[in-house]
C-alpha positions as CSV (number, residue, x, y, z in Angstrom):
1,X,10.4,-50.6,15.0
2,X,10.9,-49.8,11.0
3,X,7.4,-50.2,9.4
4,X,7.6,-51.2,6.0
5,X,5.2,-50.8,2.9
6,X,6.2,-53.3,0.1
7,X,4.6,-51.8,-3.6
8,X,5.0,-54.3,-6.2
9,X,2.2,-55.5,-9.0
10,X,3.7,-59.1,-8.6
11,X,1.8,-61.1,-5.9
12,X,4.7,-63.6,-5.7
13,X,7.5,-61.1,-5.3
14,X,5.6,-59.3,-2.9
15,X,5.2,-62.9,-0.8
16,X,9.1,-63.8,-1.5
17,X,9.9,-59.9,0.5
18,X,7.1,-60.2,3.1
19,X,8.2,-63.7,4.2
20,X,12.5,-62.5,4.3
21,X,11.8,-59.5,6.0
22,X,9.4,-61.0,9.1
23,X,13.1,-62.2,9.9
24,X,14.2,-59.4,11.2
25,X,12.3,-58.1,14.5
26,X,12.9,-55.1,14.4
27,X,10.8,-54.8,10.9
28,X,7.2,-54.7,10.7
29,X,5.4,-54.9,7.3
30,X,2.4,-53.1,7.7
31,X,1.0,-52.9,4.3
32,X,1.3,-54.4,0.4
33,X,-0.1,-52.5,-2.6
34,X,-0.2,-53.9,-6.1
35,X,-0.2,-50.5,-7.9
36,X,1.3,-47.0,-7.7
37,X,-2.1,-45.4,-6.9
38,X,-2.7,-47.9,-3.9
39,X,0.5,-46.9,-2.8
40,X,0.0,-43.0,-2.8
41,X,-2.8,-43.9,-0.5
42,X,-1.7,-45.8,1.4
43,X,1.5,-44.0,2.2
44,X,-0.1,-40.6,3.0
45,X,-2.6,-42.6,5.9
46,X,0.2,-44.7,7.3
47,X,3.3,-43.1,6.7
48,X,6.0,-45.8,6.7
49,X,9.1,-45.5,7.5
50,X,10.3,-47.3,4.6
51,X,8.7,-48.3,1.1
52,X,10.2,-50.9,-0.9
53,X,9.2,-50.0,-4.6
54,X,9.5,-51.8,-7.8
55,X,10.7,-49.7,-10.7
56,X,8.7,-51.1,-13.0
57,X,4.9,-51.6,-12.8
58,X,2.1,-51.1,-15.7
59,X,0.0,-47.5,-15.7
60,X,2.6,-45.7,-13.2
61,X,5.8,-46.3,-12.7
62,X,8.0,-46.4,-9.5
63,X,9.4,-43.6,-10.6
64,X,6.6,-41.5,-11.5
65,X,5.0,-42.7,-8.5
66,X,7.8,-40.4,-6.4
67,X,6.7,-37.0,-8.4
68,X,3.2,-37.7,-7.0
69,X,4.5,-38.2,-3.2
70,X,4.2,-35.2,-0.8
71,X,7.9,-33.7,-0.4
72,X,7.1,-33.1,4.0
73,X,5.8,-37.5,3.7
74,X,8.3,-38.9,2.0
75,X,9.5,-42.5,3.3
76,X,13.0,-43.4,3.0
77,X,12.9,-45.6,-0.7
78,X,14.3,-49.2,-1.6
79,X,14.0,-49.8,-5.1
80,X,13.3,-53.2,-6.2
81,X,14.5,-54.3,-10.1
82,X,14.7,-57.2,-12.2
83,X,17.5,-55.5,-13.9
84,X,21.2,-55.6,-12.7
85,X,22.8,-53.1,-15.4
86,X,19.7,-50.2,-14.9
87,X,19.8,-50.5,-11.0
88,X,23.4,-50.2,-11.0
89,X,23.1,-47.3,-13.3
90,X,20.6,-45.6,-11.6
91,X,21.5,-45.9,-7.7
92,X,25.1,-46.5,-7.2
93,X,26.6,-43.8,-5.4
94,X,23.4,-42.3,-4.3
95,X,21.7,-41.7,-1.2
96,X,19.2,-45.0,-2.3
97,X,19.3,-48.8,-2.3
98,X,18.2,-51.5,-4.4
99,X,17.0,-54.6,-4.2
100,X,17.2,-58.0,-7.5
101,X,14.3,-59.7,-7.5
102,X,14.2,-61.8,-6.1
103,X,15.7,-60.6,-3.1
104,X,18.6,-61.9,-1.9
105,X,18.8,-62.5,1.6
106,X,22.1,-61.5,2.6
107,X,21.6,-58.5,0.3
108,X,18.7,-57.7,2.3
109,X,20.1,-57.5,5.8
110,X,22.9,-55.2,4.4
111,X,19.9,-53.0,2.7
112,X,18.4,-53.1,6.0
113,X,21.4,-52.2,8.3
114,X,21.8,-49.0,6.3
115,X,18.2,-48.5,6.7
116,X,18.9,-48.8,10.4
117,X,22.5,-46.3,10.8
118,X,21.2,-42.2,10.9
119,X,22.0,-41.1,7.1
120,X,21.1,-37.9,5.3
121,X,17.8,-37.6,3.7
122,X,17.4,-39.1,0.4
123,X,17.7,-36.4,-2.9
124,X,14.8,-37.4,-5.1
125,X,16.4,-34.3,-7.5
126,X,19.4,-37.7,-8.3
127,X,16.6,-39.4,-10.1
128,X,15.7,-38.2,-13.5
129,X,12.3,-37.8,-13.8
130,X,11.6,-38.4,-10.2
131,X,10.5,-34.6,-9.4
132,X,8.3,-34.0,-12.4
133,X,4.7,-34.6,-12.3
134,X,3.2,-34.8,-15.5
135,X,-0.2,-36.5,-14.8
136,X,-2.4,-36.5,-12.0
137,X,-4.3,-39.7,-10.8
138,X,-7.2,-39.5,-10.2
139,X,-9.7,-42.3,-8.8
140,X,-13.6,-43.3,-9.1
141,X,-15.5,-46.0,-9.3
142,X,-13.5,-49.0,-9.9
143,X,-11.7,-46.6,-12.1
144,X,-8.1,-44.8,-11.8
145,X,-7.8,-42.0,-14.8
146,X,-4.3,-40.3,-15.5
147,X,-5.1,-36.5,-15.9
148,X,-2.7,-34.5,-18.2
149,X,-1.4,-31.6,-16.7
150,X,-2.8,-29.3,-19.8
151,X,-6.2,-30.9,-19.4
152,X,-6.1,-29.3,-15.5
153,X,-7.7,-25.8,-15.0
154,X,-7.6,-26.0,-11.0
155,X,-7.2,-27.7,-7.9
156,X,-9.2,-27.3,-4.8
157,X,-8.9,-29.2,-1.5
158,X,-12.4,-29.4,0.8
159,X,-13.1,-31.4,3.9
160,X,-13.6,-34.6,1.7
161,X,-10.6,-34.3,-0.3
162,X,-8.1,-32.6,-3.2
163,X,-10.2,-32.4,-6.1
164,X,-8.9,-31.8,-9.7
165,X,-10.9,-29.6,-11.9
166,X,-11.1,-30.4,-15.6
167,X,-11.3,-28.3,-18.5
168,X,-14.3,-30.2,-19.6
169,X,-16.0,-28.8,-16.1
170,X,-15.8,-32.3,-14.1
171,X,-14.0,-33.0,-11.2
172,X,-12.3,-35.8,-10.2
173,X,-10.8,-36.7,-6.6
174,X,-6.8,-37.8,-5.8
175,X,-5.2,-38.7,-3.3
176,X,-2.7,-36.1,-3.9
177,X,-2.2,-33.8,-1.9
178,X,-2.5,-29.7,-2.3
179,X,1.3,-29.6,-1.4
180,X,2.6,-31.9,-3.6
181,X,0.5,-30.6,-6.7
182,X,1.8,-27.2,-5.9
183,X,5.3,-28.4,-5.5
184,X,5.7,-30.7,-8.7
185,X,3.0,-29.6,-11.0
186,X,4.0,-25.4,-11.7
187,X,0.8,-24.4,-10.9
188,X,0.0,-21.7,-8.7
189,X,-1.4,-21.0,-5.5
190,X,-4.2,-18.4,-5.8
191,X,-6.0,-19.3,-2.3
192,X,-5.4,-21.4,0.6
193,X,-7.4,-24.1,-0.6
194,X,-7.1,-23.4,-4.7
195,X,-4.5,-23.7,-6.8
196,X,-5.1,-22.4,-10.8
197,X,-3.6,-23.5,-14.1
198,X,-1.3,-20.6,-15.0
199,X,-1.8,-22.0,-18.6
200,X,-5.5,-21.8,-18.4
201,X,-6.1,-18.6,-17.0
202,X,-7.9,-16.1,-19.0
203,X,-8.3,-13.0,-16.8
204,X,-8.4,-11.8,-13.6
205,X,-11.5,-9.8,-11.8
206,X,-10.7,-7.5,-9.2
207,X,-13.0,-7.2,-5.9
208,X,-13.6,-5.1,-3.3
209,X,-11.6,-5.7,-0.3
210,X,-8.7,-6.4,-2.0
211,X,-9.9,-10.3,-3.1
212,X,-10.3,-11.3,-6.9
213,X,-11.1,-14.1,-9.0
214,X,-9.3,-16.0,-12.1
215,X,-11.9,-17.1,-15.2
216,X,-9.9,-20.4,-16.7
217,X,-9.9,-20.8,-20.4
218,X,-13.1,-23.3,-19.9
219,X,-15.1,-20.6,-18.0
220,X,-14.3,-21.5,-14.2
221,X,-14.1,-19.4,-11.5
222,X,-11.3,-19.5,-9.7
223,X,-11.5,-17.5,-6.0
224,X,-7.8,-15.4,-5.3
225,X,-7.3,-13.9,-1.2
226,X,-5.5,-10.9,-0.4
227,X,-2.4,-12.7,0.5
228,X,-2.0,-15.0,-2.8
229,X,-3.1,-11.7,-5.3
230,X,0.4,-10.1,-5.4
231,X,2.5,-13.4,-5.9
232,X,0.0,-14.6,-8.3
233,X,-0.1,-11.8,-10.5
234,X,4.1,-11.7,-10.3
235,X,3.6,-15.1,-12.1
236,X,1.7,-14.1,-14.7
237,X,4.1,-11.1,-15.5
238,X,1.3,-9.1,-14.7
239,X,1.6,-5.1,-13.5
C-alpha cells in the first residue's frame, strides 16, 4: 500500500486529488495539510511514502519546505503546479514528477505507475534552492514565526522537542529536527543534543575532564563533550 500525504493551501485542489487518487487501491491518502509547517509535522509522525506538494503556497514554499525535511525521512516528492512552462523547466529529466492542476487523470495513473516501478532515490541537490535552509519555523500559540538563520545562537533537542535559541534569549520550539538543522543550516554540532551558531560564538571555556562550553554573542552558554571539542574547534580555525 503507497500512503500518500497531499500538501496544498487550496481546499478544492486538495478535494479534486483526494477524490482521483481513492481510484487506485493500492493508494491510501492518509493525510492533507494546508501549509508547509503542517506538512513538516505531519511527515516526520507519519512518514508517507509519497507527498504530493504544491510549489507554490504563501509563508513557505514547496520548495523551501524540502530544505526543512530530514535528509534519513524524506518521502518520494510529486510536485503539483499551475504552471506548464516552470514545471517543465524545473523537473523534466529529473528523478521527480509533476502534476497541472488540476490533475489530469490519465496523467495521474502514469505519475503513479512510476511511483510504483523500484527507481533510484530522488536528488534534492537538482532543485535550486531545495537544500538551503535559510529560516527556521518555528510554532506557538496559534502562531508560526520564520526565524532567520543570523538571528539563531543555538539549538538544543530535550525530551519535549528541538528548540531554537534566540539571540534575544527566548526559545522557540520546531518541528525540525536536530539532523536536518545540522545538515542544511551550517551550524555545528558541539554536543549530542546542542548545536551552536558558528557566527555567534564568542569564546570558548575549557573544563576539566576535557568538556568546555561556547558563550554566544548574546551571553548563552552553550555545553561542548569530549567527542564534539576537537571537530568544533577545526571549524572555527581554531589551534
Amino acid at each position: 500500500m503507497m500512503r500518500v500525504l497531499i500538501v496544498d493551501d487550496e481546499p478544492l485542489a486538495r478535494q479534486e486529488l483526494r477524490i482521483l487518487l481513492a481510484e487506485a487501491p493500492d493508494v491510501q491518502v492518509i493525510g492533507e495539510c494546508g501549509n508547509a509547517i503542517e506538512a513538516i509535522g505531519a511527515i516526520n509522525r507519519e512518514a508517507p511514502d509519497v507527498v504530493f506538494l504544491d510549489i507554490q503556497m504563501p509563508r513557505v514554499s514547496g520548495l523551501e519546505m524540502l530544505s526543512m525535511l530530514d535528509p534519513e525521512r524524506m518521502p518520494r516528492v510529486v510536485f503539483l503546479t499551475a504552471h506548464d512552462e516552470y514545471a517543465v523547466q524545473a523537473f523534466e529529466g529529473s528523478a521527480f514528477d509533476y502534476l497541472l492542476k488540476p490533475a489530469d487523470p490519465e496523467r495521474l495513473r502514469k505519475t503513479l505507475q512510476r511511483l510504483r516501478r523500484d527507481r533510484p532515490p530522488q536528488d534534492m541537490s537538482a532543485l535550486k534552492g531545495a537544500s538551503e535552509l535559510r529560516r527556521i519555523p518555528c510554532t506557538g500559540v496559534n502562531r508560526i514565526t520564520l526565524v532567520p538563520l543570523e538571528e539563531v545562537e543555538s539549538i538544543v533537542s530535550r525530551p519535549g522537542g528541538v528548540y531554537v535559541v534566540c539571540a534575544d534569549g527566548q526559545e522557540r520550539f520546531t518541528e525540525l529536527t536536530l539532523n536536518t538543522l545540522q545538515e542544511r543550516s551550517g551550524f555545528i554540532r558541539c554536543h549530542r543534543q546542542h548545536l551552536v551558531n558558528p557566527d555567534r560564538v564568542r569564546e570558548i571555556r575549557l573544563i576539566e575532564g576535557g568538556v568546555a562550553e561556547v558563550r554566544t554573542a548574546g551571553g548563552g552558554i552553550v555545553p561542548v563533550s569530549r567527542r564534539f571539542l576537537g571537530p568544533l574547534k577545526a571549524r572555527l580555525s581554531i589551534e
